[in-house]
C-alpha positions in Angstrom: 32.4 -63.2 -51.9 29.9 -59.4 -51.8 28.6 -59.1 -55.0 29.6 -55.2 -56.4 26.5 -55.1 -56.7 25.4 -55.0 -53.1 28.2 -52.1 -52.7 26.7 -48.1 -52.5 27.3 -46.1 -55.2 30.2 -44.1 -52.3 32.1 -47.0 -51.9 31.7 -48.0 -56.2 33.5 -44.4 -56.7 35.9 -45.2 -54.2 37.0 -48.1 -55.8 37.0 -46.3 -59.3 39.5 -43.7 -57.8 42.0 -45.7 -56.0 41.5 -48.9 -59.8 40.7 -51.6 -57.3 37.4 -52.2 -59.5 36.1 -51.0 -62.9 32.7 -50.1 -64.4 32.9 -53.2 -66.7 33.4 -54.9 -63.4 30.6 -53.1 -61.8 28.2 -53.6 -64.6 29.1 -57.6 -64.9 27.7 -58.2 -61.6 24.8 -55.6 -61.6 23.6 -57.8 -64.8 24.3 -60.8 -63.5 21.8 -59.6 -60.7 18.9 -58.8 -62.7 19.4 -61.8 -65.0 19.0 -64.0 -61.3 16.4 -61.8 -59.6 14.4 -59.9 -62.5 12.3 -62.9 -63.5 10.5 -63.1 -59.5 10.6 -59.2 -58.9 10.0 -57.5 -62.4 10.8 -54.3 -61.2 12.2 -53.1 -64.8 10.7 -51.8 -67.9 12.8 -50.9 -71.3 16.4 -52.5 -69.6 19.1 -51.9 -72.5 21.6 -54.1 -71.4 24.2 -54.0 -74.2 23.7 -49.9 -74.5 24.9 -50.3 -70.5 27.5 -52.2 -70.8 28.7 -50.3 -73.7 28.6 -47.3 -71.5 30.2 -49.1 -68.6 33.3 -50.0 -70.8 33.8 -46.1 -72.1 33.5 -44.8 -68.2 36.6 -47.3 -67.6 38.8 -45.9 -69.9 37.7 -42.5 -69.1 38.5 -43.3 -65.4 41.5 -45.0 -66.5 43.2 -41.7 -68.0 41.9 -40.0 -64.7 39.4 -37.8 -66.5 35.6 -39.0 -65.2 33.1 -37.0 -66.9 30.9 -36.0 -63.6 30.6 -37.6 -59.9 28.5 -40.1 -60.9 30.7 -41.4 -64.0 29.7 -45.5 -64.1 26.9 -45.4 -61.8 24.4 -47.9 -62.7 21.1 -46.1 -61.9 17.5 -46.5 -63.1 14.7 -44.0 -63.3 10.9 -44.4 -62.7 9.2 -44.9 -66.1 7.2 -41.5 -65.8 10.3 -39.6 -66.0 10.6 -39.2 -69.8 13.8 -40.1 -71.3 14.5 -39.1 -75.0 13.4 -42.2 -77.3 11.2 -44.1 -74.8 7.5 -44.4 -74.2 5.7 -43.5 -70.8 3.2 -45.5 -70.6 2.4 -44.5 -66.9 1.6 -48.2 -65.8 -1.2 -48.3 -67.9 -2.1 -50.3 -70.8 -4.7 -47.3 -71.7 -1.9 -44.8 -72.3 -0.7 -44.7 -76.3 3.5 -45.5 -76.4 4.7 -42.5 -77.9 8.4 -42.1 -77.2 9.6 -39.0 -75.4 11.4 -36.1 -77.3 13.7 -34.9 -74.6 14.8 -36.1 -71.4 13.4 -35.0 -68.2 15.4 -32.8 -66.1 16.1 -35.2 -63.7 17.3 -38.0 -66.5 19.0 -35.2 -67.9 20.9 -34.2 -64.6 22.1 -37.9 -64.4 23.3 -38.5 -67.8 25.6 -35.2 -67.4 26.9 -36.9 -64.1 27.7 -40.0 -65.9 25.7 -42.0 -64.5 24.4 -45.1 -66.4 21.2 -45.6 -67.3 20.3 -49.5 -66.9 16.3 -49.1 -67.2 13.2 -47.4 -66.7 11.0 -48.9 -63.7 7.4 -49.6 -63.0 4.9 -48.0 -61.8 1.1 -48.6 -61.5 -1.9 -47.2 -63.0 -1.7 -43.4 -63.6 0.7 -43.7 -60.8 -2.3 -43.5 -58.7 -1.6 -47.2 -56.2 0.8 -47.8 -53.4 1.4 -51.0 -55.0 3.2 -52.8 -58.2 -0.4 -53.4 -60.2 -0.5 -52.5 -63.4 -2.3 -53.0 -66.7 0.6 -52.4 -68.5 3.4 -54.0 -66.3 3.9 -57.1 -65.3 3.1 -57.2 -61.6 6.1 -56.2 -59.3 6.9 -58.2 -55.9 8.7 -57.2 -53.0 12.1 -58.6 -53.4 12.2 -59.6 -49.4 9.0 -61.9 -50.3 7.6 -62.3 -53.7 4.4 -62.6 -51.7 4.9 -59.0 -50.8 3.6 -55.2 -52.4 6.8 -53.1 -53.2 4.5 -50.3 -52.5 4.1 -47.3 -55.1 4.0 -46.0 -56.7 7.6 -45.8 -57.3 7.3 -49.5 -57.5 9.9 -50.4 -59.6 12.4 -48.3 -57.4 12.2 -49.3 -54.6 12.2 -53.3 -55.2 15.0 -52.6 -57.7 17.1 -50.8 -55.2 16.7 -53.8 -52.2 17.4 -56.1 -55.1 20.9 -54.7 -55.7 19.8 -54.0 -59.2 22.7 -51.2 -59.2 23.0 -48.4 -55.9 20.6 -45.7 -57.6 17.0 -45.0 -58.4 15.0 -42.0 -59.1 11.0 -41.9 -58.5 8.3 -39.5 -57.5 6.1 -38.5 -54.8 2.6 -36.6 -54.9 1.2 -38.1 -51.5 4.0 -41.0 -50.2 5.2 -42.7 -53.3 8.9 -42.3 -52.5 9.2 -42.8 -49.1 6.0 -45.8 -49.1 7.9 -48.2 -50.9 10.8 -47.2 -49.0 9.4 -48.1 -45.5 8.0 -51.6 -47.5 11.2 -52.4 -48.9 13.5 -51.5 -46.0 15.5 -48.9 -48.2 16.0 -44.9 -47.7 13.9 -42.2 -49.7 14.1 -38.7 -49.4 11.0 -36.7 -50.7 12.9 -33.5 -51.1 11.7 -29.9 -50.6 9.3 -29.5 -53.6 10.9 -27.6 -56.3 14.4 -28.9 -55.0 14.6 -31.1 -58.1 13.6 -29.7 -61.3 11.3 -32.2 -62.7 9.2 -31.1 -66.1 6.0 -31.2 -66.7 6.0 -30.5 -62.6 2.7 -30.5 -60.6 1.3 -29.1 -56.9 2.7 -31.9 -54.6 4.5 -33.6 -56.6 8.4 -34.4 -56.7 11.4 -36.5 -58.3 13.8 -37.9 -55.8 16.6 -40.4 -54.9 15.7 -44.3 -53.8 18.8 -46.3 -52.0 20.0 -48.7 -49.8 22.2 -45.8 -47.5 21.4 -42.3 -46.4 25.2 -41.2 -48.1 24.2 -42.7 -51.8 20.4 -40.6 -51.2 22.3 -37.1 -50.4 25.0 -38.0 -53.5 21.9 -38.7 -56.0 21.0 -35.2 -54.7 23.9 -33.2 -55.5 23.1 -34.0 -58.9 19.4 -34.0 -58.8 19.4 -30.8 -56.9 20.8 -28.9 -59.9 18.6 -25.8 -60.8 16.6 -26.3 -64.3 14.6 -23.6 -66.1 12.4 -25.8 -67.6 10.7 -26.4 -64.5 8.7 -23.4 -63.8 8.0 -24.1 -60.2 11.7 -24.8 -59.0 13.5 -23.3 -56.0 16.2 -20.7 -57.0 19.8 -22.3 -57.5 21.2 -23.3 -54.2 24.6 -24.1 -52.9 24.7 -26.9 -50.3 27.1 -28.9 -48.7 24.9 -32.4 -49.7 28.2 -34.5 -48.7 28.5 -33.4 -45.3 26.4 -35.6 -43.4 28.6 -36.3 -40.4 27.7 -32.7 -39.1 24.6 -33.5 -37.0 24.3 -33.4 -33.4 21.1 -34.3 -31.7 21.5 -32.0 -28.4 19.2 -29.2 -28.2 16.9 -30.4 -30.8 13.5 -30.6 -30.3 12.2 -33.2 -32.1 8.0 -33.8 -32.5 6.6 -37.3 -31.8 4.1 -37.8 -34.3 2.2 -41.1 -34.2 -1.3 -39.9 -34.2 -2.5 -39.2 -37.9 -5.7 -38.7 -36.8 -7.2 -39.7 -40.1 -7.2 -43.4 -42.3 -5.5 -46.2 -40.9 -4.7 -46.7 -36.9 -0.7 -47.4 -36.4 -0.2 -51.1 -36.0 1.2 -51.6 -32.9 4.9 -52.6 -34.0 5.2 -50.1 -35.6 4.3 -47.9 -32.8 7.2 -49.6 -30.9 9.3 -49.5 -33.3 8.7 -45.6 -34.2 8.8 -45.1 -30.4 12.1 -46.7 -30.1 13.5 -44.6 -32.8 12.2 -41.5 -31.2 14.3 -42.6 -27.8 17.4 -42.6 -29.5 17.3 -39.4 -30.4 16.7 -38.5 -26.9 19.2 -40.5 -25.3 21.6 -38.2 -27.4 20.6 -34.9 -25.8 17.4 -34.0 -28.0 14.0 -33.2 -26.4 11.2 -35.4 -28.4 7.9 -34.2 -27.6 4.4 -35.4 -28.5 3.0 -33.8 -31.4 -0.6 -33.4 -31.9 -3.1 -34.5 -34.5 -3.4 -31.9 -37.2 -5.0 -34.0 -40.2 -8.2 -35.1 -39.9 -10.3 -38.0 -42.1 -12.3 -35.2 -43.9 -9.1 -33.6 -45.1 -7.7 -36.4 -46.2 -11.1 -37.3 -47.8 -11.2 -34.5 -49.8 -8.1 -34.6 -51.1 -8.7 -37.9 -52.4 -11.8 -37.1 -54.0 -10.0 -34.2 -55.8 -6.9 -36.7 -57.6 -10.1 -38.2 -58.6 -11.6 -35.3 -60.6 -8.2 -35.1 -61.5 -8.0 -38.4 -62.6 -11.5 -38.8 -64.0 -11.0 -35.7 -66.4 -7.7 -37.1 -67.4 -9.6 -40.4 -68.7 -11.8 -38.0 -70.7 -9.6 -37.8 -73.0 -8.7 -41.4 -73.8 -11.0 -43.4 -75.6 -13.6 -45.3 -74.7 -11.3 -48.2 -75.6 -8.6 -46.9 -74.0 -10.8 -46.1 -70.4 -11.9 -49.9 -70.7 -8.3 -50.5 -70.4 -7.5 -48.8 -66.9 -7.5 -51.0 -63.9 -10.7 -52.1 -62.6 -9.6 -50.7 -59.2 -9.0 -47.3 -61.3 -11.7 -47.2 -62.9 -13.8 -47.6 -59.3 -11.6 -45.1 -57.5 -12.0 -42.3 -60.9 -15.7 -42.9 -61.1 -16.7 -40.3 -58.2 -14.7 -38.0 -60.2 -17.7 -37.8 -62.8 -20.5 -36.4 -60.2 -18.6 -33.8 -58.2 -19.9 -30.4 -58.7 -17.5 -27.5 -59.4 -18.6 -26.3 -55.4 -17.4 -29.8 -54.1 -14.4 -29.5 -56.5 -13.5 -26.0 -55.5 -13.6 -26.8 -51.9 -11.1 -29.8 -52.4 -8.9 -27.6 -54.3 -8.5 -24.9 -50.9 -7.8 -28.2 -49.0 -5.1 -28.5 -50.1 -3.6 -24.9 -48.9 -5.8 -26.1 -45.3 -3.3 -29.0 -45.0 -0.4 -26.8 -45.6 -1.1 -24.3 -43.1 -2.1 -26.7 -41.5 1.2 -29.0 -41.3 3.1 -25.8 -41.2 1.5 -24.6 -38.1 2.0 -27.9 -36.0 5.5 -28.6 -37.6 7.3 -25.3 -37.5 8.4 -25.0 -33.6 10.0 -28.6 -34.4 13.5 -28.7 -35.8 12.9 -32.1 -36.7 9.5 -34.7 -36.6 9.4 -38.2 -36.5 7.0 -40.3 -37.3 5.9 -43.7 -39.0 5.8 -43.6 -42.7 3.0 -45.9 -42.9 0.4 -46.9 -40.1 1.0 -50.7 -41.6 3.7 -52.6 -43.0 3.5 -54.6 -46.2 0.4 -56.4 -47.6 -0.6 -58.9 -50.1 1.5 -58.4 -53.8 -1.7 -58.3 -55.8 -3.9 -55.6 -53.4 -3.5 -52.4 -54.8 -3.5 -50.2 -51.7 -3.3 -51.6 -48.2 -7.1 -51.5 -47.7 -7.5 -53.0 -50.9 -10.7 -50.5 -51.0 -11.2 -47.9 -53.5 -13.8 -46.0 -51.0 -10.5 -46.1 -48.6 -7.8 -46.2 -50.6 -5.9 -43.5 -49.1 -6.5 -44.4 -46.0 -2.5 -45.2 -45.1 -1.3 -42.4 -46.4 -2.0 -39.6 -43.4 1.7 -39.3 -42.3 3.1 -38.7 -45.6 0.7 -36.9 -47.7 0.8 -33.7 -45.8 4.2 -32.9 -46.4 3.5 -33.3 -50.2 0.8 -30.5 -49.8 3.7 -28.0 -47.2 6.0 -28.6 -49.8 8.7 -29.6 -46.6 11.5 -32.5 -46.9 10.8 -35.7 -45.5 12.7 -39.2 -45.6 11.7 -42.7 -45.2 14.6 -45.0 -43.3 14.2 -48.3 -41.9 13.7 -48.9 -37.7 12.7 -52.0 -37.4 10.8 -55.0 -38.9 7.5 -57.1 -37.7 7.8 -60.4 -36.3 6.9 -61.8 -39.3 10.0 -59.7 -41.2 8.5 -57.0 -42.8 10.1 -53.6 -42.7 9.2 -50.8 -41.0 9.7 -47.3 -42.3 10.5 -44.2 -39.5 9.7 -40.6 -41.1 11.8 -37.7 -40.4 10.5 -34.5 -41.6 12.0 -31.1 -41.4 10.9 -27.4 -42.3 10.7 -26.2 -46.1 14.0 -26.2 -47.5 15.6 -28.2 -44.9 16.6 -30.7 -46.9 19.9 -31.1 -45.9 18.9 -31.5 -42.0 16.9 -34.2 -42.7 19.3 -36.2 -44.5 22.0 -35.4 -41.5 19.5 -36.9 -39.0 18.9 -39.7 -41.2 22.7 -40.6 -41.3 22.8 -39.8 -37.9 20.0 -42.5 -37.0 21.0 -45.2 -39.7 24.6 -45.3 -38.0 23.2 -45.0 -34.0 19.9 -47.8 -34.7 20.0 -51.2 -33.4 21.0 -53.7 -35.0 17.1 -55.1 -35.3 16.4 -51.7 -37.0 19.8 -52.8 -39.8 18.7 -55.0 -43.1 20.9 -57.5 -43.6 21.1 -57.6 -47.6 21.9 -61.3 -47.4 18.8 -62.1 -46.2 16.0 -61.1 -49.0 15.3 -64.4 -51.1 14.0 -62.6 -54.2 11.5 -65.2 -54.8 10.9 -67.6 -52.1 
């Protein structure tokens, strides 16, 4: 018999509506879940069971007098730890960060509370949020639920192994440079990386965004119709926008012209399945009337060089004001990658500052002829579950992110959806990117594509073994 928890958070609220299942219901068998998987995967920090099954049993009797207090009312969903929630600590992965619980909720925990969603747990991330993996000095060390063997990615970690775990249909995480849509394409689920600004997030940052993690395109574009909601408190958000985020069926491929991006020209080479597999993708959408061209190289290894050195000023100035007790604390990895941070001059610094306006004129000037661009997410699928970036390098340790990090920098949408798998059965994450504030294009193209693909590009749920 499906477990309701394996069902999208659509078909939950269809099933609340016509009383042919019940939060409680819901909630029974999203526990149950955790209680089996949790211990191998250890994707959750801070889980308040009892507080969510409490909630679970009030959103049945508000359901059963036909009165649900938003669109999301019984929704389990889970948030990335670094998204403050009134009450709890954010640590930020790290054992170096002092627990001090959060005052307020963040707008997006905020947004999802109103909705009526249900708040399971926070999830992990690792250090500083600053590794496409599940390592952390603070969390125990997350695995990929399709083989405990297997990163997650990051560094919504926690996200993206919760959501293929069926640990309830929603998640929330954040992107500066891939960390949505990463552990999206390495655990076979869907991640948009919305327009930045599109979801209020506070404090917010240059490149950096909140956005929805899930098993279906349709439960992605739901989480955004509450996410999407206009927040003051975030002084760099988009103006209040109406748009139709449940009408996905309205896509039609003929006409389109559709960029074929598989040249990043900077870190890793595309593995070669991938490059089928992205390839094949691309195909489909041509067979339906669009015309996919190639798109050239606009990134380059110095680009993406320089941007990494300038997280690392970032970084290193933010361990500045930790203790020396604390600093000891960070991730030997961290404090590697940070440690350059200390001898860049304020020239060297300045210059990887403007590079980060170069690779957004940059991606908007080889992007903006395209109404769509497809790509891989990553040049390489999953990797060891204790390497904390695929290169397991801190000289190179961005070196897989050149497909996704330059739409962080443009500011335009882009979603991670899965196309395919290695012979071996890792997943495989195709990118579709559109212009700034397409949002809602990218997520009809993405529906489009999850209902058209193969059945070689479909995860079958039943098959991760959460531990084998």
């Amino acid at each position: 018999m499906e477990s309701l928890a394996d069902l999208s958070a659509v078909e939950l609220l269809a099933g609340y509506r016509a009383r042919t299942i019940s939060p409680v219901e819901v909630m029974r068998d999203v526990q149950h879940r955790i209680s089996e998987r949790e211990p191998v995967v250890k994707a959750l920090w801070a889980a308040d069971s009892d507080g969510a099954t409490n909630q679970a049993v009030e959103s049945e009797r508000r359901w059963a007098a036909g009165s649900p207090v938003g669109v999301l009312d019984g929704i389990p969903i889970t948030l990335k730890e670094n998204i403050a929630t009134a009450g709890i600590a954010i640590p930020l992965g790290t054992a170096a960060t002092e627990l001090v619980p959060a005052v307020a909720d963040a707008p997006p925990a905020a947004r999802v509370r109103e909705a009526g969603a249900i708040l399971l747990a926070k999830t992990t991330m690792p250090d500083l949020g600053m590794l496409s993996s599940g390592l952390s000095t603070f969390h125990a060390l997350t695995s990929n639920p399709w083989n405990q063997k297997w990163n997650p990615g990051g560094s919504s970690a926690g996200g993206g192994a919760a959501a293929a775990a069926g640990f309830g249909p929603l998640h929330v995480g954040t992107d500066i440079g891939g960390s949505l849509r990463l552990p999206a394409s390495w655990n076979a689920i869907v991640s948009l990386k919305p327009s930045n600004g599109r979801v209020a997030i506070n404090p917010p940052y240059f490149g950096r965004v909140a956005g929805p993690m899930s098993r279906t395109v349709a439960d992605n574009a739901l989480l955004m119709s509450v996410l999407g909601k206009f927040d003051a408190s975030d002084y760099m958000a988009l103006p209040p926008a109406s748009i139709a985020w449940d009408s996905l069926d309205q896509f039609n491929a003929r006409g389109l012209r559709i960029g074929l991006h598989l040249d990043a020209n900077a870190g890793m080479p595309v593995e070669a399945t991938t490059l089928a597999a992205v390839t094949a993708a691309a195909r489909l959408f041509e067979s339906a009337g669009a015309n996919v061209e190639p798109l050239s190289p606009f990134f380059s290894d110095d680009l993406l060089n320089d941007l990494d050195t300038f997280w690392r000023v970032r970084s290193w100035v933010d361990s500045r004001a930790m203790s020396p007790a604390q600093r000891a604390k960070l991730l030997p990895f961290i404090q590697d990658w940070i440690a350059v941070g200390e001898h860049v001059t304020s020239e060297q610094l300045m210059k990887c500052f403007n590079r980060t306006l170069e690779i957004r004129k940059l991606t908007h000037a080889a992007t903006e002829k395209y109404d769509l661009v497809l790509s891989p997410v990553s040049p390489v699928p999953t990797f060891p579950v204790d390497w904390a970036m695929p290169s397991n390098d801190a000289a190179r340790s961005m070196a897989h992110i050149g497909f996704t990090v330059p739409y962080n920098m443009s500011e335009q949408p882009a979603i991670s959806i899965n196309c395919g798998f290695t012979p071996d059965g890792k997943s495989i994450g195709l990118q579709i990117s559109g212009r700034r504030f397409a949002d809602l294009d990218v997520l009809r193209a993405a529906a489009w594509y999850e209902s058209n693909r193969p059945d070689t590009a479909r995860p079958d749920w039943r098959i991760p073994s959460h531990g084998a």
